[in-house]
OpenMM code with the backbone's topology and positions (N, CA, C; nanometers):
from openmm import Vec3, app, unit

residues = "UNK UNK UNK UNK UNK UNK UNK UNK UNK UNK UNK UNK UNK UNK UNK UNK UNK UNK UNK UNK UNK UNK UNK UNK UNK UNK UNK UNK UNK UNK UNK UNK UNK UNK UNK UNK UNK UNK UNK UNK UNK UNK UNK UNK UNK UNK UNK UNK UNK UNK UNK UNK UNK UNK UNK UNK UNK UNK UNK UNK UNK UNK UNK UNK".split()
positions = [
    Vec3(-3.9791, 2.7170, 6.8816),
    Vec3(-3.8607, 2.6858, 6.9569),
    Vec3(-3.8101, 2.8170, 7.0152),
    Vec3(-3.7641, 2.8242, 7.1851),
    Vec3(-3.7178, 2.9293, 7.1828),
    Vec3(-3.5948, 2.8946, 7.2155),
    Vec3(-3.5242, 3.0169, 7.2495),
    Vec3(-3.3552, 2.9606, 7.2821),
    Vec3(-3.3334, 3.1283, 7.3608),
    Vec3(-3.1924, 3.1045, 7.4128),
    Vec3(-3.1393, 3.2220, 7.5175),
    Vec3(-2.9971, 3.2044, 7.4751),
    Vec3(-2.9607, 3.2811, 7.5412),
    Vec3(-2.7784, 3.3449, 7.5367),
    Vec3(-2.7810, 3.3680, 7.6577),
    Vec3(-2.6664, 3.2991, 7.7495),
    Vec3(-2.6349, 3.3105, 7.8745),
    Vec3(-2.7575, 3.3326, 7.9137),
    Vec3(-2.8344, 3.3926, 8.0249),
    Vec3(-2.9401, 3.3731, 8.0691),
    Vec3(-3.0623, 3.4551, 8.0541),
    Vec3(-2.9866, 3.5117, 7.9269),
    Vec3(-3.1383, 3.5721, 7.8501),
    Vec3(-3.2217, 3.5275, 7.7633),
    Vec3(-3.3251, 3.5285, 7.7839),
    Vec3(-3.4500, 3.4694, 7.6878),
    Vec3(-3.4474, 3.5512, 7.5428),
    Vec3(-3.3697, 3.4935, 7.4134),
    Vec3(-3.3921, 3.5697, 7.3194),
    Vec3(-3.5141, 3.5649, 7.2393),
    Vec3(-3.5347, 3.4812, 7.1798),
    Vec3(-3.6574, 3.4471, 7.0657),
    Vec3(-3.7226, 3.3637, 7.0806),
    Vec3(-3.8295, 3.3671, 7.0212),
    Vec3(-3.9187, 3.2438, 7.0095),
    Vec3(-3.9733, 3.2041, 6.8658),
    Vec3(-3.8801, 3.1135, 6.7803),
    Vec3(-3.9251, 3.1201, 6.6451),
    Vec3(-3.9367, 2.9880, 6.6085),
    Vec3(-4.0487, 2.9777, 6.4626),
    Vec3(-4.0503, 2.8647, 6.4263),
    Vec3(-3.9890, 2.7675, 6.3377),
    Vec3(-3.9678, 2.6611, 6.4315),
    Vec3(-3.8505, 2.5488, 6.3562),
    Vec3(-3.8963, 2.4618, 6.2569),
    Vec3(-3.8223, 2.4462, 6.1391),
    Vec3(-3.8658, 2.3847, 5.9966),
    Vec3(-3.7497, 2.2924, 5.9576),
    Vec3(-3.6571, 2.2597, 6.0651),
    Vec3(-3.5836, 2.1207, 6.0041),
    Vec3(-3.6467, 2.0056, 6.0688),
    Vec3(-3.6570, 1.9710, 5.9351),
    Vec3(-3.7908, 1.8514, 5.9028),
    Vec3(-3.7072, 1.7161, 5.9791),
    Vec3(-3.5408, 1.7141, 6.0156),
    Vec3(-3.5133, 1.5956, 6.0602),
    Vec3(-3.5283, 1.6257, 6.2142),
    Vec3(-3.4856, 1.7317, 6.2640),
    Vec3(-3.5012, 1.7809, 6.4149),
    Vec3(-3.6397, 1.7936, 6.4767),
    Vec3(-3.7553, 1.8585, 6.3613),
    Vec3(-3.9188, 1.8254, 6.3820),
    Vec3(-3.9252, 1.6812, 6.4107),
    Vec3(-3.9337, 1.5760, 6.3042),
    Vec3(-3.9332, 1.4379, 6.2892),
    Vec3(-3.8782, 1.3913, 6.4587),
    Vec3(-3.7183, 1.3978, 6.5030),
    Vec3(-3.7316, 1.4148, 6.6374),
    Vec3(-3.7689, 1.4442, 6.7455),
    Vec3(-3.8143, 1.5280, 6.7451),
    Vec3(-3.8939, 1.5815, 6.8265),
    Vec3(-4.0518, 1.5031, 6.8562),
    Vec3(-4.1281, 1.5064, 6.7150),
    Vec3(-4.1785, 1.4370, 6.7386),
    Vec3(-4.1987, 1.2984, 6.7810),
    Vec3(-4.0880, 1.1906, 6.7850),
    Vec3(-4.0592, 1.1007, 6.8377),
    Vec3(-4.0620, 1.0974, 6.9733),
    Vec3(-4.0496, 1.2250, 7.0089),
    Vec3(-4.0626, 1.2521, 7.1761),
    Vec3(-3.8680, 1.2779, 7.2035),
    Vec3(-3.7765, 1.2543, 7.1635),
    Vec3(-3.6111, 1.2933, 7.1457),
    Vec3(-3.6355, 1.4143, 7.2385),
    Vec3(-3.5113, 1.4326, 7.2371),
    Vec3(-3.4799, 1.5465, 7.3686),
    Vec3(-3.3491, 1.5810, 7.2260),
    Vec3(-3.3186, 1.7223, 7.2888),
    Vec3(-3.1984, 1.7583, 7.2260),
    Vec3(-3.1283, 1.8309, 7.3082),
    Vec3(-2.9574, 1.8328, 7.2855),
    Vec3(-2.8450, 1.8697, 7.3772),
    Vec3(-2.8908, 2.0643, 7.3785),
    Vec3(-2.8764, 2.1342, 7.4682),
    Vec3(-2.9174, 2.2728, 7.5323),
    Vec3(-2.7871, 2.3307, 7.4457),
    Vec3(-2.6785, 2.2873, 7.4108),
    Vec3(-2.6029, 2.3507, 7.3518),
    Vec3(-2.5434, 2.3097, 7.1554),
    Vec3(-2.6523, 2.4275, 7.0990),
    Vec3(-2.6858, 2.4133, 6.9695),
    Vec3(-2.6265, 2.5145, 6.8739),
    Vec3(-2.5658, 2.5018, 6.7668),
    Vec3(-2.5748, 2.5827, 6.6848),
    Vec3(-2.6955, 2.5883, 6.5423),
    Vec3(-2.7374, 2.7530, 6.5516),
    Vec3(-2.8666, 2.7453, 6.4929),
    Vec3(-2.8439, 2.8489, 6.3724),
    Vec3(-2.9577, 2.7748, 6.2172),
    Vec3(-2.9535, 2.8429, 6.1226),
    Vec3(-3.0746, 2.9176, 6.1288),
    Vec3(-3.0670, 3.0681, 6.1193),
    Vec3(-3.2035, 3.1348, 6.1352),
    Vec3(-3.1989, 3.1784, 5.9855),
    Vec3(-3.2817, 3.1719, 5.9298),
    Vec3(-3.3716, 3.2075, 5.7851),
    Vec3(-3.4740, 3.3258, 5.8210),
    Vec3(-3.4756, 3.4037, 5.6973),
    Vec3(-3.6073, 3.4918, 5.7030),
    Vec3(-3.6833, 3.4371, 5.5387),
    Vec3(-3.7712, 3.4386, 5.6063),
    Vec3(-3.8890, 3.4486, 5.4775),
    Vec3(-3.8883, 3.5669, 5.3964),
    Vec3(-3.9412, 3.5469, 5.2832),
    Vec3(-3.9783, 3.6455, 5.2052),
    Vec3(-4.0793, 3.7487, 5.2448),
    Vec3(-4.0654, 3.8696, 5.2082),
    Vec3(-4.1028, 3.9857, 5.2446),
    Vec3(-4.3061, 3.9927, 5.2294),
    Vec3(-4.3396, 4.0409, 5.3139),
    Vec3(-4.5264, 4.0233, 5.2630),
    Vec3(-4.5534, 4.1408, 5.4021),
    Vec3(-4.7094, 4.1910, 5.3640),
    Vec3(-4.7453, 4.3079, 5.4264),
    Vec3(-4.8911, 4.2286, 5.4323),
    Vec3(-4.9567, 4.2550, 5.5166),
    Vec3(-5.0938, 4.1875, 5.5611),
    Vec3(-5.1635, 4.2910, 5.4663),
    Vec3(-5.1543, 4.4549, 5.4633),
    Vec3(-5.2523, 4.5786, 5.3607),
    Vec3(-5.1383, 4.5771, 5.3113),
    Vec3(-5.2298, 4.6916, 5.2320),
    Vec3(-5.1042, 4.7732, 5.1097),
    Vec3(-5.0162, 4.8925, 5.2144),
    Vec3(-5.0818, 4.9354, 5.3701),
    Vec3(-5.0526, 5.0493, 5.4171),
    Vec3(-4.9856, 5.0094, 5.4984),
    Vec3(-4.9086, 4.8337, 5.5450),
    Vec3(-4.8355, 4.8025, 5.6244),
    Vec3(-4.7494, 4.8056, 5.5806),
    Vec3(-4.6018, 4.8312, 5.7209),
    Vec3(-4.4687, 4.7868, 5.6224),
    Vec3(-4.4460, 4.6242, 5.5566),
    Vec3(-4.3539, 4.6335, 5.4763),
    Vec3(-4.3096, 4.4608, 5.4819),
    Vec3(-4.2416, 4.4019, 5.6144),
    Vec3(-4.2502, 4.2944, 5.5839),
    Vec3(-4.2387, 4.2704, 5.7433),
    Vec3(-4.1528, 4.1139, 5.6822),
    Vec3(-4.0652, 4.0320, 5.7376),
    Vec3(-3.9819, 3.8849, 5.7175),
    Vec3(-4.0352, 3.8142, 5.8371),
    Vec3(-4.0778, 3.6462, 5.8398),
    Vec3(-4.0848, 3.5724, 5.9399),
    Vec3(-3.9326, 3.5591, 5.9440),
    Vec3(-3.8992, 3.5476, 6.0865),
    Vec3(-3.7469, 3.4770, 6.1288),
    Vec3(-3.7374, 3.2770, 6.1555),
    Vec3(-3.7110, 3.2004, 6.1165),
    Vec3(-3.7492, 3.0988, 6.1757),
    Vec3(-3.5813, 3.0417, 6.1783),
    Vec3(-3.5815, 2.9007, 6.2017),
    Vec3(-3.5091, 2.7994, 6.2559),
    Vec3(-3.5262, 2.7317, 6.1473),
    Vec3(-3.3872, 2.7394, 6.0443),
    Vec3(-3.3899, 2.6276, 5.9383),
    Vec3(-3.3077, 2.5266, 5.8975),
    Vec3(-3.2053, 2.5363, 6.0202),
    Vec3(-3.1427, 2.4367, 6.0703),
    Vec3(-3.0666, 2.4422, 6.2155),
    Vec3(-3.0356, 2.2896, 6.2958),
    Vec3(-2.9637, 2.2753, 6.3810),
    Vec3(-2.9154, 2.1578, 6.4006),
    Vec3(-2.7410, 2.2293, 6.4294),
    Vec3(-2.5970, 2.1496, 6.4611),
    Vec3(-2.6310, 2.1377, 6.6106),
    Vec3(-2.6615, 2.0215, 6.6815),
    Vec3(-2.5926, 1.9588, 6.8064),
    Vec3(-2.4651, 1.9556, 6.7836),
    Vec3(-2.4220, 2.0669, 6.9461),
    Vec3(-2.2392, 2.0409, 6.9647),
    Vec3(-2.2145, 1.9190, 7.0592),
] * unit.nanometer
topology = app.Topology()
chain = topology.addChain("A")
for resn in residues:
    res = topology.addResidue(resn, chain)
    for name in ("N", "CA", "C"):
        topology.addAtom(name, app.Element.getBySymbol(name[0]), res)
């Protein structure tokens, strides 16, 4: 899912509310003006010589 602020393109992260997925997949449309819960994942490094690094995702959303 991505989303913007006024007419900037901010993020592009992945969405995990399972009732807004479920919609979506129904084919649903949703209102352009949302309030959104962003979550980070727990910390993980692909080597031992990378930093840690958090996924950002979408773990919930309020239609206003």
């Amino acid at each position: 899912m991505s989303f913007s602020y006024g007419r900037k393109q901010c993020l592009d992260l992945k969405l995990t509310d399972p009732i807004l997925l479920s919609r979506l997949d129904n084919g649903e449309t949703i209102s352009k003006d949302c309030i959104l819960t962003i979550s980070l994942g727990a910390p993980f490094r692909r080597k031992q010589s990378d930093i840690l690094f958090c996924w950002k995702m979408i773990a919930g959303v309020i239609e206003l």
